[in-house]
N, CA, C and O of each residue as an XYZ file, in Angstrom:
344
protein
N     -21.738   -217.368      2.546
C     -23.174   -217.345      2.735
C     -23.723   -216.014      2.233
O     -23.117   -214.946      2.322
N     -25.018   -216.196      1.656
C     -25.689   -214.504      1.602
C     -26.316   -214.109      2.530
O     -26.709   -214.711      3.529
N     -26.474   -212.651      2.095
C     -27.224   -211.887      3.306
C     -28.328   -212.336      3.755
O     -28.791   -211.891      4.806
N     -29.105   -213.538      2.863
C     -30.582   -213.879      3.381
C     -30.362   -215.438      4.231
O     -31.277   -215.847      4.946
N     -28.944   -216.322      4.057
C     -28.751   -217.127      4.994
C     -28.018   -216.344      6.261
O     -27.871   -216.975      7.308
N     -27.735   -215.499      6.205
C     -27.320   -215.058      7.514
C     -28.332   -214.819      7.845
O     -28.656   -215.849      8.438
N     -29.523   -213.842      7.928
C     -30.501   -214.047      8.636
C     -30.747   -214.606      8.840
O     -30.765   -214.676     10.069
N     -31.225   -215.665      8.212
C     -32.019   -217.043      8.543
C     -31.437   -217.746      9.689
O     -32.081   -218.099     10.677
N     -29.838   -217.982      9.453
C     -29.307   -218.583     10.434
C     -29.092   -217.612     11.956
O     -29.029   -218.236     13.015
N     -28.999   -216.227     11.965
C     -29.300   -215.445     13.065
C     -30.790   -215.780     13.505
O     -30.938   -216.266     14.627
N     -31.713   -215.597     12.843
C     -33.206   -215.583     13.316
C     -33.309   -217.163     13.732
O     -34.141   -217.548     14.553
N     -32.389   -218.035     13.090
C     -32.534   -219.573     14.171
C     -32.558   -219.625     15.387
O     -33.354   -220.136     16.175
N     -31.385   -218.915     15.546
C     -31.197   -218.740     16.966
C     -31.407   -217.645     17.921
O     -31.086   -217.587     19.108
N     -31.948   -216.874     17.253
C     -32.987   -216.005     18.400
C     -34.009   -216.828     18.324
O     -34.120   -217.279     19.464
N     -35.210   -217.513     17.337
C     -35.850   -218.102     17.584
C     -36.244   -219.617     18.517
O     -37.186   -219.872     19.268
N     -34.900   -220.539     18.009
C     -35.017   -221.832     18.210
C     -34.511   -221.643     19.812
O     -35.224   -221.854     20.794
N     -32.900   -221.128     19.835
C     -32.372   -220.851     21.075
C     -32.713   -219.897     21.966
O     -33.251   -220.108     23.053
N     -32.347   -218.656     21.435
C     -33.095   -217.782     23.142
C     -34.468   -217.895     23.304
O     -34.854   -217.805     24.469
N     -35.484   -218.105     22.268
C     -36.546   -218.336     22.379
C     -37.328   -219.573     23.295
O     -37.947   -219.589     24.359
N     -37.037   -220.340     22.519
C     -37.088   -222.040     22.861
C     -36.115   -222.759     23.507
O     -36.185   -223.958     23.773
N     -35.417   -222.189     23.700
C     -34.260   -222.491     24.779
C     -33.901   -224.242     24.098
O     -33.898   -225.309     24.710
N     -33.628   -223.961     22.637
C     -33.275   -225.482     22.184
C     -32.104   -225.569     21.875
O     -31.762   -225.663     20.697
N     -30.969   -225.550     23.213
C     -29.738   -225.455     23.239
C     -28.661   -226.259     21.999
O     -27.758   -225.870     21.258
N     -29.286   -227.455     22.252
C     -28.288   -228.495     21.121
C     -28.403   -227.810     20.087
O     -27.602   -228.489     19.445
N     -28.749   -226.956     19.294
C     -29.112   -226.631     18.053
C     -27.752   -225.927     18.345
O     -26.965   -226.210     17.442
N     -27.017   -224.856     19.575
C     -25.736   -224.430     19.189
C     -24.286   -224.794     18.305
O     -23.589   -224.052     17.613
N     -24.152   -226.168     18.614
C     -23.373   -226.772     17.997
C     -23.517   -226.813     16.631
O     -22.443   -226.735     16.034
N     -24.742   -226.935     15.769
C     -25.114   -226.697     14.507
C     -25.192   -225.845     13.836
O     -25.180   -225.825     12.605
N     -25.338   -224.511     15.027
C     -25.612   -223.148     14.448
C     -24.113   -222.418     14.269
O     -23.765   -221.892     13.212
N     -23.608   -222.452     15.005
C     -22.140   -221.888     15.365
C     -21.096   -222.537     14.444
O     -20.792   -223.724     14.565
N     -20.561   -221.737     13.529
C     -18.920   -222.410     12.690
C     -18.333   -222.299     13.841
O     -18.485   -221.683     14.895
N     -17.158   -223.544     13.070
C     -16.334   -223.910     14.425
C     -15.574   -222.792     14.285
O     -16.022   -222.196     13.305
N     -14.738   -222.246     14.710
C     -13.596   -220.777     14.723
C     -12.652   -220.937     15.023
O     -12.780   -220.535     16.179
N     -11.085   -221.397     14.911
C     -10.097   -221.134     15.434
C      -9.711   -219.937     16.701
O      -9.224   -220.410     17.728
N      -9.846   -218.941     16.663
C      -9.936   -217.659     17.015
C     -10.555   -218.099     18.304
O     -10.132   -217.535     19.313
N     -11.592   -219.117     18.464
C     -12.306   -219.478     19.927
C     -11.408   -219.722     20.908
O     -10.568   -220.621     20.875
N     -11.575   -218.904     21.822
C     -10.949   -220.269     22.802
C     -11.341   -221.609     23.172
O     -12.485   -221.875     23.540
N     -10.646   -222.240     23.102
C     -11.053   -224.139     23.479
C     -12.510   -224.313     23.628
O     -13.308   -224.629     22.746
N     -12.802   -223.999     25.189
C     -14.185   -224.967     25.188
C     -14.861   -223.843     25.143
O     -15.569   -223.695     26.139
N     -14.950   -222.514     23.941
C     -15.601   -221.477     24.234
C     -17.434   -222.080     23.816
O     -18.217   -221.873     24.743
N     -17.813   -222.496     23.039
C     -18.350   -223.336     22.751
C     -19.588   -224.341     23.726
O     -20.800   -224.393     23.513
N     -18.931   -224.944     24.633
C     -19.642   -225.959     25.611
C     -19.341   -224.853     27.133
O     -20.003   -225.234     28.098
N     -18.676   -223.910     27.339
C     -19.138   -222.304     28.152
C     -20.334   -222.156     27.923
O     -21.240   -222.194     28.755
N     -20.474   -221.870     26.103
C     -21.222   -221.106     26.029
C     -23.108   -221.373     26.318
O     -24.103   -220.698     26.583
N     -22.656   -223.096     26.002
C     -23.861   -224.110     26.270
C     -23.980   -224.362     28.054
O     -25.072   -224.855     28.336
N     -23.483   -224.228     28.729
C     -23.240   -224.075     29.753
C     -23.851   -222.944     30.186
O     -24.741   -223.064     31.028
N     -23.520   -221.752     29.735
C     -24.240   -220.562     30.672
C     -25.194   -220.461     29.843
O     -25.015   -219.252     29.688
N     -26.216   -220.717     29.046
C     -26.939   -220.898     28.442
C     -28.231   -221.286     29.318
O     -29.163   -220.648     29.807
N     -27.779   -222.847     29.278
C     -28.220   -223.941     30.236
C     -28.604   -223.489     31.999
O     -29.524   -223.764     32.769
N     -27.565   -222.809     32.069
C     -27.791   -222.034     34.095
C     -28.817   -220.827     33.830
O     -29.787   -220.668     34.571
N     -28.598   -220.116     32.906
C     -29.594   -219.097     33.125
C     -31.087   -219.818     32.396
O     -31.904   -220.027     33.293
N     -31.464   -220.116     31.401
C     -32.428   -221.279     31.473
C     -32.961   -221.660     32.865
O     -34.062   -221.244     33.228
N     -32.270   -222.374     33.581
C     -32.800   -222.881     34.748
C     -33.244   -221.932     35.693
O     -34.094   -222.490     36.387
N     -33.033   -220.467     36.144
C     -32.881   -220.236     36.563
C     -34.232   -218.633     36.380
O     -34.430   -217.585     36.994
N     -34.887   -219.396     35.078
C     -35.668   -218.612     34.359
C     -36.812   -219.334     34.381
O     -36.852   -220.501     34.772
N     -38.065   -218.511     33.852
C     -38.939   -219.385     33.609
C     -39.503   -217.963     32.754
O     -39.028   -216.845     32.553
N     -41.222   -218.911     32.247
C     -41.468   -217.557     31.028
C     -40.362   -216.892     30.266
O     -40.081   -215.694     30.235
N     -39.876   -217.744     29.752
C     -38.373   -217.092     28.632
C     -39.201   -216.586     27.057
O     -40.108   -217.144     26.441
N     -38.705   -215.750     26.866
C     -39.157   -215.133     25.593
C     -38.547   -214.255     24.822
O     -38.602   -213.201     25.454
N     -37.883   -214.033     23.615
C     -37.427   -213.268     22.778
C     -37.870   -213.075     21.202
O     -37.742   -213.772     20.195
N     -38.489   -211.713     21.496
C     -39.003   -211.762     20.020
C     -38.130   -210.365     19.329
O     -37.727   -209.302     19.801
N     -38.088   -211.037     17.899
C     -37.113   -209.752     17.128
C     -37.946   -208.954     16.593
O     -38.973   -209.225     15.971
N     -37.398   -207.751     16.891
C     -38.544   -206.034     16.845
C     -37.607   -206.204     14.669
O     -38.166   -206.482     13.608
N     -36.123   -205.872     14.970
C     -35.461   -205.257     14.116
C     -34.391   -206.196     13.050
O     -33.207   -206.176     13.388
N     -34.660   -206.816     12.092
C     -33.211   -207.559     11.947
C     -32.525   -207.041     10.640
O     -33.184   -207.082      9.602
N     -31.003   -206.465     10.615
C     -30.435   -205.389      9.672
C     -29.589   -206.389      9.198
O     -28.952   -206.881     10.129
N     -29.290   -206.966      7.933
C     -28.051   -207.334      7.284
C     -27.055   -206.360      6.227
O     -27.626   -205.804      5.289
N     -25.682   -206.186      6.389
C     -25.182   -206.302      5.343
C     -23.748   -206.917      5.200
O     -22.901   -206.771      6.082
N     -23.510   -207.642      3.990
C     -21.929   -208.337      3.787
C     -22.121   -209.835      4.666
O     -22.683   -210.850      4.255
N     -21.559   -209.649      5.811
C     -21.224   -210.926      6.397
C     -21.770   -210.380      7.665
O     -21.395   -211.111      8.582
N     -22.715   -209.110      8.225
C     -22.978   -209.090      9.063
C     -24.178   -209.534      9.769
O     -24.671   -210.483      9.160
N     -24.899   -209.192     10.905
C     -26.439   -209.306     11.142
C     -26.655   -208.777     12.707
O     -26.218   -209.356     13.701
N     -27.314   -207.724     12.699
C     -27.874   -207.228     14.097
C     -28.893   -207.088     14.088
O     -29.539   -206.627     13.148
N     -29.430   -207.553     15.435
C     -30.836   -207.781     15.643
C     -31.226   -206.659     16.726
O     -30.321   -206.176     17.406
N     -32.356   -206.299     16.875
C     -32.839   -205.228     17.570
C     -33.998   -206.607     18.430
O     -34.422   -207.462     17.653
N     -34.356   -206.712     19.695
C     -35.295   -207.717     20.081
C     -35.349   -207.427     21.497
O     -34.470   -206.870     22.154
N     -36.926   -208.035     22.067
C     -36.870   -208.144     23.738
C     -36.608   -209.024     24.051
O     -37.018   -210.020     23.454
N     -35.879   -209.117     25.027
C     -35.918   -210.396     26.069
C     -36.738   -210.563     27.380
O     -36.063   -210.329     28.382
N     -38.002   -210.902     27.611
C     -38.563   -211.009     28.605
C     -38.742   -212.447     29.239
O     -39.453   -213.353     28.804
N     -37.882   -212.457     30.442
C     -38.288   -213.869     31.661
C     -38.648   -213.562     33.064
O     -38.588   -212.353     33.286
N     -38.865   -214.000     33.683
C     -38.951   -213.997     35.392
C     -37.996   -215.038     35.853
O     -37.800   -216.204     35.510
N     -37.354   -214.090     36.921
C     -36.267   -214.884     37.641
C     -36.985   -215.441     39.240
O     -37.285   -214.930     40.319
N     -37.016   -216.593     38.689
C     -37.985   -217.129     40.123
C     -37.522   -218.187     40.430
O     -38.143   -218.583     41.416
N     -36.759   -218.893     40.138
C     -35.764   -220.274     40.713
C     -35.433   -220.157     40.872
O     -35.294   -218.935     40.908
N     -34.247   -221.047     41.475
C     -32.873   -220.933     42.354
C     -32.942   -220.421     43.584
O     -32.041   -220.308     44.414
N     -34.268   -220.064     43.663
C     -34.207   -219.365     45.354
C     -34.150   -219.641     46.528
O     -34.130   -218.745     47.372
């Protein structure tokens, strides 16, 4: 991939997922990895999913996003209120 689909595909998922909390999109976004452990994957949709619930007003917007090679770090806030589950 190039440096401008790695962003794209990083900024998916700060956007679509921590943003929009549009979990299924993980499975699409994520290469599968050997290196994973087993169900690292449906964990990861899992704690995803609990803190989601457990949130409300979820929001992440990216301040910073740096590529180079095969990398991508994002600089961003995360602002929710923890008001469920109580």
């Amino acid at each position: 991939m190039s440096i401008e689909e790695n962003k794209k595909l990083v900024r998916r998922y700060c956007e679509e997922v921590a943003d929009q909390g549009k979990l299924d999109l993980i499975d699409e976004l994520f290469a599968p990895d050997p290196s994973y452990e087993p169900d690292y994957l449906e964990n990861f949709k899992r704690n995803r999913a609990e803190s989601r619930a457990a949130l409300s007003d979820v929001s992440f917007e990216i301040e910073d996003m740096i590529a180079e090679e095969d990398k991508v770090v994002v600089r961003g806030t995360y602002r929710d209120i923890h008001d469920r589950g109580e």
